[in-house]
C-alpha positions in Angstrom: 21.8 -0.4 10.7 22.2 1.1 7.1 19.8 2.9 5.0 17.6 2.0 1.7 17.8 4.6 -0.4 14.6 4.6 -3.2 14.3 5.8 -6.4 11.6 6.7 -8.7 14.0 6.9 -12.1 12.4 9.0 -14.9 13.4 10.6 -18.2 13.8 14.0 -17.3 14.0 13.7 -13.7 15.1 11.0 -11.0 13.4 11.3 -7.4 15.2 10.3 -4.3 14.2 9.6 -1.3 15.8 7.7 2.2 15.1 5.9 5.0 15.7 7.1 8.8 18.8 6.1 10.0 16.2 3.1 11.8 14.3 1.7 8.4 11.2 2.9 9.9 10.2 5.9 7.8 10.9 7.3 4.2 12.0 10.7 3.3 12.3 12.7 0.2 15.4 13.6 -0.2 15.8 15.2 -3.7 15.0 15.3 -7.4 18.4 14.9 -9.6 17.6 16.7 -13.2 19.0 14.0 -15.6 19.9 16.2 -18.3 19.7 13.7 -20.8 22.6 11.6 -18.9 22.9 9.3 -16.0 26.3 10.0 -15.5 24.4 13.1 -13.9 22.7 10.6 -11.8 25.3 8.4 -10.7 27.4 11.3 -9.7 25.3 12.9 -7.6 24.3 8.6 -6.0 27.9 8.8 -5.2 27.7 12.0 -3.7 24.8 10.6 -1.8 26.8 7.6 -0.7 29.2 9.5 1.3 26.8 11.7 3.6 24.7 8.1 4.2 25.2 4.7 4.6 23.3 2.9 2.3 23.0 -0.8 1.9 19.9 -1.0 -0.5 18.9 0.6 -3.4 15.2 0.6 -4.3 14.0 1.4 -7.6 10.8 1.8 -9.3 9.7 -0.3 -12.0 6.9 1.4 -14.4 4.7 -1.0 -15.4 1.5 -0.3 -17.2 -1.5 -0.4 -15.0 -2.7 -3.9 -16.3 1.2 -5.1 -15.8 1.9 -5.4 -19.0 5.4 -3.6 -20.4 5.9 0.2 -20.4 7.7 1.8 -23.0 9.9 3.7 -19.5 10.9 -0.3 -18.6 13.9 -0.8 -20.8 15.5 2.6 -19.8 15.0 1.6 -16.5 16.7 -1.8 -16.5 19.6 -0.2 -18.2 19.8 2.4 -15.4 19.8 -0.5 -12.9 22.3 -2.4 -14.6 24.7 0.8 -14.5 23.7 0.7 -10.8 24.7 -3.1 -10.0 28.0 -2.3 -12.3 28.9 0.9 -10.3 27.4 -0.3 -6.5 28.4 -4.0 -6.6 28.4 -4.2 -3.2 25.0 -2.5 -2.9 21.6 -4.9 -2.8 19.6 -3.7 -5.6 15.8 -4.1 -5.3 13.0 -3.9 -7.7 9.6 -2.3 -6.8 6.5 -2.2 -8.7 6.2 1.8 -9.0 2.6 1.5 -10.9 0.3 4.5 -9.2 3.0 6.5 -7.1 3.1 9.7 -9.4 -0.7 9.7 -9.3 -0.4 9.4 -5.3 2.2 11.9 -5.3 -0.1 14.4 -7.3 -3.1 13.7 -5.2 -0.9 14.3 -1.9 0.3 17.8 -3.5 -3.3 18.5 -4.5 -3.9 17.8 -0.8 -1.2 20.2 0.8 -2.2 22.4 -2.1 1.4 22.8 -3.0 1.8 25.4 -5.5 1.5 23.9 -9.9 4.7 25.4 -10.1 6.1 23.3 -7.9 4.5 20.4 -8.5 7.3 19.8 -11.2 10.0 19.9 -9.2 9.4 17.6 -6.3 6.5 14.7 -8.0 9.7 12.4 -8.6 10.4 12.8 -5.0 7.1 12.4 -3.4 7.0 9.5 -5.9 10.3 8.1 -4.7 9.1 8.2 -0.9 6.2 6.0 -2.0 8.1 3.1 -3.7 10.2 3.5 -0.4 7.5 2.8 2.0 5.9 0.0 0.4 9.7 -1.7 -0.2 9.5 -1.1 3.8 6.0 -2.2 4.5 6.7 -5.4 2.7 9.6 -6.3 4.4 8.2 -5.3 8.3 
């Protein structure tokens, strides 16, 4: 059985996380700094690609909390259409990503995880979130 690998795609910073090698449980796996180009990203997916085998790709999509359109949504379609363009033969799915940095923050504010830190592994923590519920739903 392959992997699902999630992602919580952001403007500065792109979170990463995986499932065990099972489907069972999601784990963060990195934050990729963007700087300002998903050719950054894409690079280090590929990278990614050859340590795992991944059939699905997970992604987050930021609505607004009443659903309506964020401004973060049309940067994020583009990004998946790079994805479906580079990984045809990758399942691309689409996950409603509305409340995972706020979990994320209040799991770090739990494990009282250093502010400095915080920063560097929200997008992560986020990315292990959209994971899980992409695997709850399909259990």
């Amino acid at each position: 059985m392959n992997r699902v690998l999630g992602i919580d795609y952001g403007d500065a910073r792109v979170g990463v996380a995986i499932t065990d090698p099972l489907n069972i449980t999601a784990q963060g796996l990195e934050t990729i700094q963007r700087n300002n180009s998903d050719k950054t990203v894409l690079r280090r997916l590929d990278e990614i690609f050859e340590m795992y085998e991944v059939d699905i790709i997970v992604i987050g999509m930021p609505y607004n909390l009443d659903g309506s359109i964020s401004n973060r949504i049309e940067p994020t379609e583009k990004f998946i259409h790079k994805l479906k363009c580079k990984y045809p033969n990758k399942k691309i799915e689409i996950m409603d990503e509305r409340l995972t940095t706020v979990a994320a923050h209040k799991t770090m504010n739990f494990l009282e995880i250093d502010k400095k830190k915080k920063r560097s592994i929200v997008d992560t923590i986020s990315a292990v979130y959209i994971l899980e519920m992409y695997i709850n739903k399909n259990k």
